[in-house]
Structure formats: C-alpha cells, structure tokens
C-alpha positions as CSV (number, residue, x, y, z in Angstrom):
1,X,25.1,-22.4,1.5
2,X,24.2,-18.6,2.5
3,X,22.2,-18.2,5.9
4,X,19.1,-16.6,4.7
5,X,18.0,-13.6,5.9
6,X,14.6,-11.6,7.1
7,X,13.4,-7.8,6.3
8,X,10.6,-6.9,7.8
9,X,9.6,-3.5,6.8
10,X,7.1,-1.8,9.5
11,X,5.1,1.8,8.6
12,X,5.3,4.1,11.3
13,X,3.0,7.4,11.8
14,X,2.3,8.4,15.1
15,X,2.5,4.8,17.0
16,X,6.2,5.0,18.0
17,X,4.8,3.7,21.3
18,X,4.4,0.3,19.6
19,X,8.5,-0.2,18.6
20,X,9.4,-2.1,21.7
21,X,6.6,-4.1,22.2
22,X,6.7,-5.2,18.9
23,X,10.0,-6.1,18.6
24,X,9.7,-8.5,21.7
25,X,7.5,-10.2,19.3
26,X,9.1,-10.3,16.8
27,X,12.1,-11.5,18.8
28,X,10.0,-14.3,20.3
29,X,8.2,-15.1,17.0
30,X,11.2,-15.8,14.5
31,X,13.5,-17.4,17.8
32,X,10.7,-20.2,17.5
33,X,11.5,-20.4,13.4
34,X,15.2,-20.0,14.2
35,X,14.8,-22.8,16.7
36,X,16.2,-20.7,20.1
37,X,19.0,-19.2,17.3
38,X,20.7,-15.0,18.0
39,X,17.5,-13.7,15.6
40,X,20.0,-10.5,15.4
41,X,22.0,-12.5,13.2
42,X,19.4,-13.6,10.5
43,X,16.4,-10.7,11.1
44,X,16.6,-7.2,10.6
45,X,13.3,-5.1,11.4
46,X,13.3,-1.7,9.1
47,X,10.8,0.9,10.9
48,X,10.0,4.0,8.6
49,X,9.4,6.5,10.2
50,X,6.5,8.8,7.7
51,X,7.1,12.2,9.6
52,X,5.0,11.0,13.0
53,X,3.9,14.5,14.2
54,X,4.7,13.3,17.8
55,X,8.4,11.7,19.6
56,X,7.8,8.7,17.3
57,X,11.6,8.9,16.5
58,X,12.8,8.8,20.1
59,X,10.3,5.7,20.9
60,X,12.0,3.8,17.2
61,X,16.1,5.1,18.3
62,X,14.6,3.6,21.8
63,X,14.2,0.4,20.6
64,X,17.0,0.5,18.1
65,X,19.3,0.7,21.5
66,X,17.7,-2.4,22.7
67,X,17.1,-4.4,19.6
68,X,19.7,-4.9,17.6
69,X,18.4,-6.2,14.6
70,X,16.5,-3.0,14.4
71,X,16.8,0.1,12.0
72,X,15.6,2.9,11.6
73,X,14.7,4.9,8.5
74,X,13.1,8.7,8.7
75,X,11.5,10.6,6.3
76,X,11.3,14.5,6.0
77,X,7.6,14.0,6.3
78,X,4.5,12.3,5.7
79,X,4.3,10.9,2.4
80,X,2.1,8.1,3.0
81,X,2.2,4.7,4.3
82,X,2.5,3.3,0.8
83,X,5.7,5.1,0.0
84,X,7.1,4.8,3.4
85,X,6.7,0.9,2.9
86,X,8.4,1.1,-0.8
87,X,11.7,2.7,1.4
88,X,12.0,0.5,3.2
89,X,11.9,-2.0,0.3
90,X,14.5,-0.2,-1.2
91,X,16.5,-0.8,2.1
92,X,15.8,-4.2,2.6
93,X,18.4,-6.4,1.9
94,X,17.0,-9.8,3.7
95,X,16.2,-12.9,1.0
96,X,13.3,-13.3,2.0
97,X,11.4,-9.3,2.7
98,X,8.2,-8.7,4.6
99,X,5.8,-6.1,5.3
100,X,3.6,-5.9,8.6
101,X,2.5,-3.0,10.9
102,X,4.1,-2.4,14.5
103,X,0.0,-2.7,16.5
104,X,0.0,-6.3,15.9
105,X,-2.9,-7.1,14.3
106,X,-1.9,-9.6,12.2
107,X,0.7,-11.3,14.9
108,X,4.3,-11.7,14.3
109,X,3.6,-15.6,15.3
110,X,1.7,-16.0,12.0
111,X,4.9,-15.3,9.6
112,X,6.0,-19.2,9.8
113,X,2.9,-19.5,8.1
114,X,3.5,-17.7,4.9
115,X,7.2,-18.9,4.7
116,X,6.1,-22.1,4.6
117,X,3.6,-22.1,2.5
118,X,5.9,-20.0,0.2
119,X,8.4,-22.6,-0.4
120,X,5.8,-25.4,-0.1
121,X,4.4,-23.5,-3.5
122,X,7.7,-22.5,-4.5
123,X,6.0,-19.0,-4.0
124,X,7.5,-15.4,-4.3
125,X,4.8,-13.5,-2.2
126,X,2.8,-15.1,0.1
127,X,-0.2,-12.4,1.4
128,X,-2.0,-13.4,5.1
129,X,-5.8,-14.0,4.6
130,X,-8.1,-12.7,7.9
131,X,-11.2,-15.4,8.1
132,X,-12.2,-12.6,11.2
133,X,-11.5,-9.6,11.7
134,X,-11.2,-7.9,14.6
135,X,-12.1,-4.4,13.9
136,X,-14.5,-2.4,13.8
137,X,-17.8,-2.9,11.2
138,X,-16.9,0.5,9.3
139,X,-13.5,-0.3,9.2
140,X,-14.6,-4.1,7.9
141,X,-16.6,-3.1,5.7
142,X,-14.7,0.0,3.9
143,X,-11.7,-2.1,3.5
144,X,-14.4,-5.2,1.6
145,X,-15.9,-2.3,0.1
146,X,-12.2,-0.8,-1.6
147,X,-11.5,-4.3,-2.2
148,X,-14.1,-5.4,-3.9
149,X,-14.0,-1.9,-6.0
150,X,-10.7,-2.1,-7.0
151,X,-11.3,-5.7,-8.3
152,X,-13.9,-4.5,-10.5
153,X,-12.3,-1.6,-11.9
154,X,-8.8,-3.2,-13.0
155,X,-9.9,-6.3,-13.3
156,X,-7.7,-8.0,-10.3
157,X,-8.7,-10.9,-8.3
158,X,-7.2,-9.6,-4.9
159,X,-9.2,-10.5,-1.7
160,X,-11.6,-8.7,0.0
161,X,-9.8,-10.1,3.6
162,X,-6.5,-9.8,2.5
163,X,-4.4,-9.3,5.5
164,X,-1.7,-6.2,5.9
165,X,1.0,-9.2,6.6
166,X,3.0,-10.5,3.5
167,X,6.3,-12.1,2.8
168,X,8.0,-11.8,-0.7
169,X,11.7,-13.6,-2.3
170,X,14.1,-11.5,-3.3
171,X,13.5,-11.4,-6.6
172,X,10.0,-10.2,-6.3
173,X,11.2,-7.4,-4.3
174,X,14.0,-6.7,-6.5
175,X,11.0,-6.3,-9.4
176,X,9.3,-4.0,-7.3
177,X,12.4,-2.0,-6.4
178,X,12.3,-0.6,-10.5
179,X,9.1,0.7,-10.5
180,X,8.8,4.8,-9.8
181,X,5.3,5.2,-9.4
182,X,5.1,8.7,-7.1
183,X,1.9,7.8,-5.6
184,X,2.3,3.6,-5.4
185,X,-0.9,1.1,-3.8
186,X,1.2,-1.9,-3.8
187,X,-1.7,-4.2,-3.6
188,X,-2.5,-2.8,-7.2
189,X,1.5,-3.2,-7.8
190,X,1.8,-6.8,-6.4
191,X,-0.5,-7.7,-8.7
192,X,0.8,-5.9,-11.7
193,X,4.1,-7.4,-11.1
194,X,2.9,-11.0,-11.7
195,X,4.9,-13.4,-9.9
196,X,3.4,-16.3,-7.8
197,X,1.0,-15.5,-5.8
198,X,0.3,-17.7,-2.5
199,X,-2.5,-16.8,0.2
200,X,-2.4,-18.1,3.5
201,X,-5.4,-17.9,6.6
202,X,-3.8,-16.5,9.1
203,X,-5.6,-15.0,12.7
204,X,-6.1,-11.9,13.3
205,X,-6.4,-9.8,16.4
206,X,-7.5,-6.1,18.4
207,X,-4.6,-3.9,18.1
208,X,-2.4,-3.9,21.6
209,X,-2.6,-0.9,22.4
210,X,-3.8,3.1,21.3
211,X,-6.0,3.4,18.0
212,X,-5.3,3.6,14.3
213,X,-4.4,7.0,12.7
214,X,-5.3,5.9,9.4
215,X,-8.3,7.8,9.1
216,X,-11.8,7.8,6.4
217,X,-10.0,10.9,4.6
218,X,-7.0,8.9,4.3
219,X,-8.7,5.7,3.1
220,X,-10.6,7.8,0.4
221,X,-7.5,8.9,-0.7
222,X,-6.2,6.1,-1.5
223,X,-9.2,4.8,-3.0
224,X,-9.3,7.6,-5.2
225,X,-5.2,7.4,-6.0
226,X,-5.7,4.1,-6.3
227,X,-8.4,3.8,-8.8
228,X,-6.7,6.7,-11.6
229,X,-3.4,4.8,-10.8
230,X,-4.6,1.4,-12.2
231,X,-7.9,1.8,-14.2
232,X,-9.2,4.4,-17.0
233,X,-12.4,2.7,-16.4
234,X,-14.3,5.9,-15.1
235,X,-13.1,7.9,-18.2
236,X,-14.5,5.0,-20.4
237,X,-17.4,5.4,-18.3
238,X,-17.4,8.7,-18.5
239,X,-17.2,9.0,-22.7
240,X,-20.0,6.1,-22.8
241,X,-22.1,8.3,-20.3
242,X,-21.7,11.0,-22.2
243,X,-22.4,9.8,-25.5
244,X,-25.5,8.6,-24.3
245,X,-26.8,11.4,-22.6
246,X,-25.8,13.9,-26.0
247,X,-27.8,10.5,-28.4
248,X,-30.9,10.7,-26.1
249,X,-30.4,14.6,-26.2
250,X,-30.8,14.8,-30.0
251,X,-33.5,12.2,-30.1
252,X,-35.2,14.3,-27.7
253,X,-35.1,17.4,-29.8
254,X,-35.5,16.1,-32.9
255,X,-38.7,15.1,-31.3
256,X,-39.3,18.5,-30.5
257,X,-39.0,20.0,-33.8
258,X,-41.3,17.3,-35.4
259,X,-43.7,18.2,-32.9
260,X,-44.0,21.7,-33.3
261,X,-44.0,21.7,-36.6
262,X,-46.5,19.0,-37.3
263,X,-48.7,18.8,-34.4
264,X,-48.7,22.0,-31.7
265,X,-47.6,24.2,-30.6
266,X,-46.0,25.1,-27.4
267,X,-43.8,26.8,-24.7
268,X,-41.0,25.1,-23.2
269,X,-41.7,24.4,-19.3
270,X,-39.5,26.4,-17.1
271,X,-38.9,23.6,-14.7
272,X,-37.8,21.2,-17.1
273,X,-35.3,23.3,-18.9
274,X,-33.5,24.4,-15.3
275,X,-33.1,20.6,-14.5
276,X,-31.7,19.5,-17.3
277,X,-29.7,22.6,-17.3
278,X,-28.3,21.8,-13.6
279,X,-28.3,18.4,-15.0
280,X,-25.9,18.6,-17.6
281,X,-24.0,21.4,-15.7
282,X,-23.3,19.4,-13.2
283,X,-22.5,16.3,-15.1
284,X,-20.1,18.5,-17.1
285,X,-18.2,19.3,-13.9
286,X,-18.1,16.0,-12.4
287,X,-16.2,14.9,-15.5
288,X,-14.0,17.9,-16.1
289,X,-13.1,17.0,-12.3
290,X,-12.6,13.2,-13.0
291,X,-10.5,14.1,-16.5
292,X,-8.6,16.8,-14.0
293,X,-7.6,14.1,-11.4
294,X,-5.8,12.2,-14.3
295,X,-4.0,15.0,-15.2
296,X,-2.8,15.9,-11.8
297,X,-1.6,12.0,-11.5
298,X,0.4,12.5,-15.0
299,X,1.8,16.0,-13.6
300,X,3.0,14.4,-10.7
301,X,4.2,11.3,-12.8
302,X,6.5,13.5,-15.0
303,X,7.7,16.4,-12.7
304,X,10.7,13.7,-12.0
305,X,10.6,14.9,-8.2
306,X,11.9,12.2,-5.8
307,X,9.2,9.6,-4.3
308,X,10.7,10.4,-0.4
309,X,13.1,12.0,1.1
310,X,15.3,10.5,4.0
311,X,16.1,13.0,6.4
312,X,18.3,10.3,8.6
313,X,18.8,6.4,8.7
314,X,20.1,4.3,12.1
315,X,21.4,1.4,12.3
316,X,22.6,0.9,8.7
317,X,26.2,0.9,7.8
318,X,25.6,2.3,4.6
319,X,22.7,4.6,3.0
320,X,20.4,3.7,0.5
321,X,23.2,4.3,-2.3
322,X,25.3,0.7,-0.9
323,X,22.4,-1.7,-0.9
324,X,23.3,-3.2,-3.8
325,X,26.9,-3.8,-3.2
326,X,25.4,-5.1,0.0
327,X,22.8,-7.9,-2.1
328,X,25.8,-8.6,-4.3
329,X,27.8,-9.5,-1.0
330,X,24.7,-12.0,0.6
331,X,24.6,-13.1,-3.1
332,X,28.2,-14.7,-2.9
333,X,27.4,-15.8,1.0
334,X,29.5,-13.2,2.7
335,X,27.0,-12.4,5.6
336,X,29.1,-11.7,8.6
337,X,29.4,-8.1,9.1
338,X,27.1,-6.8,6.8
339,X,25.0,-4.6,9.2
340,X,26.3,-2.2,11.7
341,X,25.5,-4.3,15.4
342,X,24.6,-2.5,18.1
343,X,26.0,-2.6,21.8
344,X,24.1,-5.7,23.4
C-alpha cells in the first residue's frame, strides 16, 4: 500500500518572517501523527509567495534551506490570497491537501483533528470550526458578518466561525483543480463542489508574531467579488426594486391627474420634486453600478487571461506542467524520489 502523503498549502503576503517558525511547527505537529517518523518523507509544505512587497522571498528560500519538505512557489505579483491558495492547489500533489496560514492562528497541532474526523466520516474536506476567537471584535465580527451575508445571498450553509484551517482527499482537490474562475472565494467553491463536508472544533489562538496585512479594503473586496461571483440576488433585487418604485410611481401620478382634474388645482412643490428627482437619480446609478460590476466579472471571465503567473518555483523537480505525471506515479505507489530533497 502507497505511503500517504501531506500538502499543505500556506498564502504568503508580507509575513515571510513567519516561514521558519512555522515550519518548526509543522515539523513538531505531523512528527506526533507520524509517530517520531522523517516528516520530510510524507509532508511537503507549499508557501506561495503573492508578490510580498518586502524580502518575503529570501525569509521562504531561508526556510526552504532548512526544511526540506519545503517549497517554494512565487508569483509575479499580488493576485490575491484566494488565487495564490488555488496555485498551490494546482501544485500539490500530497493525498491528502491542506490549506492554513504561516501566523498560526489556527495551530498546526489541530490538523490530527480534521484527518481523523475525515476518515472517521469517510470525509473529503474537513473545515476547523473556532468556538473563540482570538482576534479582534471588528475583525470577529466582519468575518460573522461576510459569513452570515454570503449565506443568505447563495443560499449556503457555511459557518459563521469557520476556521482558515482545512484538509481535503485527493479527489476533492482534483475537482477543484478544473475550475477557472479568475477571481475564485473558495469557501463559495467548496461548497459549490459538493463533496462531504465534515466540520471539526478546533482552538484557536493570537497570531505569533507581527500583525495581519489583510486589510478592511481587502475584506470588502472580497465580499463584493464574492457576492457577483455566486449570487444574482442583488440584480433580482434590484428588478423587484425597481418595478416597485416605477408601480408606486404611476399610482402616484395617476393620482395626480384625477386630482387636478376633478378636485383642484395646484402647483407641484419644489421640494418634493428635487427629492424624488435625487431619489431616482441616485437609485438609477446605484444599479447601473451594480449591473456594471457584473459586467466587469464576465469581462474578466472571458478575456481567457491566465489566473497567476509564476515568476519562479523552488524545491520542485518539475513545474506545474509534470504534476500530473507526478499523481499518476503516487497513484501506482512509486513515492521514493518524487520531490527534489534538499541538502540536510
């Protein structure tokens, strides 16, 4: 029977600084699941690097040198942490595939957890659960917030604490390797994919060290990217809106016309036709604006332009263009000399 092995796939914009002291855990973390075993010989961690603006890629070849179950992926530049995640998917070539960030915050020492409780549910994606979080209110309650939103407007039943940390078979990942969504939320994705779903309590702690660069703007921006990529609830909202607003419209001037002929006579108020003026402008806009955001996503969708670009890759024998003859070799149990080792 084929050793298994482990892809961990770790975002990295700006927190380079975190490589090492990550990988220690790591190291420590699945040589307690691989009961004292070389983890170098069943793990492989996959940093992306998404353009970091600072020596992120010295700190990740740093700990490539003194890791060797570590590889390095970088990308021309930022093109978000979602797409930087889906290349190293497309990297990965462990059976079972995770996802976690380098500052720690959901601990390396809680991924026993979701493998277990993956093949105790004969699972393929088990997603970490925070009962507390240890963050900030605002960023507590934005994330609930998003959640709970995204929920409503496609109709999922994802958590409002789910964790960053998740673990997923091969064949789940293998789904998710043929979509080509430019813009991807893999939440949204996960879910669309189907599968069985598993999700596990796990703790959850302050980052280690320095603070997050994933800012409101960036949060919103997903949010908004998000929401057009797997709902047209607003433009149904939108149509409904407006067909309500043009019914009471006509009411009301039908109104007027009886009036004026059969009862008074009158001037229109100044004030009341500049706000329903603004009114309507505005609300004109705001949907021209919402309608223009879907078109953007579709342009983007069909200008066939590549989702990233890698500018170089370390500690992989071959580029992305060999993975598969790679998963065909693990398939028939040929494991030994797959990756490229480094010096110990």
């Amino acid at each position: 029977m084929a050793t298994p092995l482990y892809s961990f796939v770790v975002p990295i914009y700006g927190d380079g600084y975190l490589a090492v002291p990550f990988c220690e855990a790591i190291q420590t973390a699945m040589g307690n699941l691989l009961k004292g075993c070389d983890i170098a010989d069943f793990v492989e961690v996959i940093f992306v690097n998404d353009g970091s603006p600072n020596n992120s890629q010295d700190q990740l070849l740093e700990a490539r040198r003194c890791f060797s179950f570590v590889r390095v992926i970088e990308l021309s530049r930022n093109f978000g942490q979602h797409v930087a995640v889906s290349c190293g998917y497309r990297f990965a070539t462990g059976r079972y595939v995770g996802m976690i960030n380098a500052d720690q915050q959901d601990p390396p020492d809680q991924i026993g957890r979701l493998i277990d409780a993956m093949n105790a549910g004969n699972c393929d994606i088990a997603i970490g659960l925070r009962s507390e979080r240890a963050e900030s209110w605002l960023n507590s309650f934005t994330s609930r917030a998003f959640h709970a939103g995204m929920n409503l407007l496609t109709g999922a039943k994802t958590p409002v604490n789910a964790a960053t940390l998740r673990i997923m078979s091969r064949q789940f990942v293998d789904a998710y390797n043929q979509l080509s969504e430019k813009t991807p939320y893999i939440p949204g994705l996960e879910n669309w994919l189907g599968f069985r779903h598993v999700y596990v309590p796990i703790r959850h702690q302050a980052r280690i060290s320095g603070k997050s660069t994933y800012s409101f703007r960036k949060r919103w921006r997903l949010a908004v990217e998000s929401i057009i990529g797997f709902s047209d609830l607003p433009l149904r909202i939108a149509a409904t809106l407006g067909f309500a607003i043009t019914s009471i419209g006509m009411l009301l001037s039908l109104g007027l016309v009886i009036q004026k002929l059969f009862f008074t006579k009158f001037a229109p108020g100044y004030t009341s036709t500049i706000t329903i003026v603004v009114f309507l402008g505005g609300l004109n806009l705001m949907f021209l604006g919402l309608v223009s955001l879907y078109v953007g996503r579709i342009l983007r969708e069909v200008q066939g332009r590549p989702q990233y670009i890698v500018k170089s890759y370390d500690g992989f024998r071959q580029a992305e263009g060999g993975i598969e003859a790679l998963r065909r070799r693990l398939a028939r149990g040929d494991e030994a000399n797959v990756f490229e080792k480094a010096p110990r």
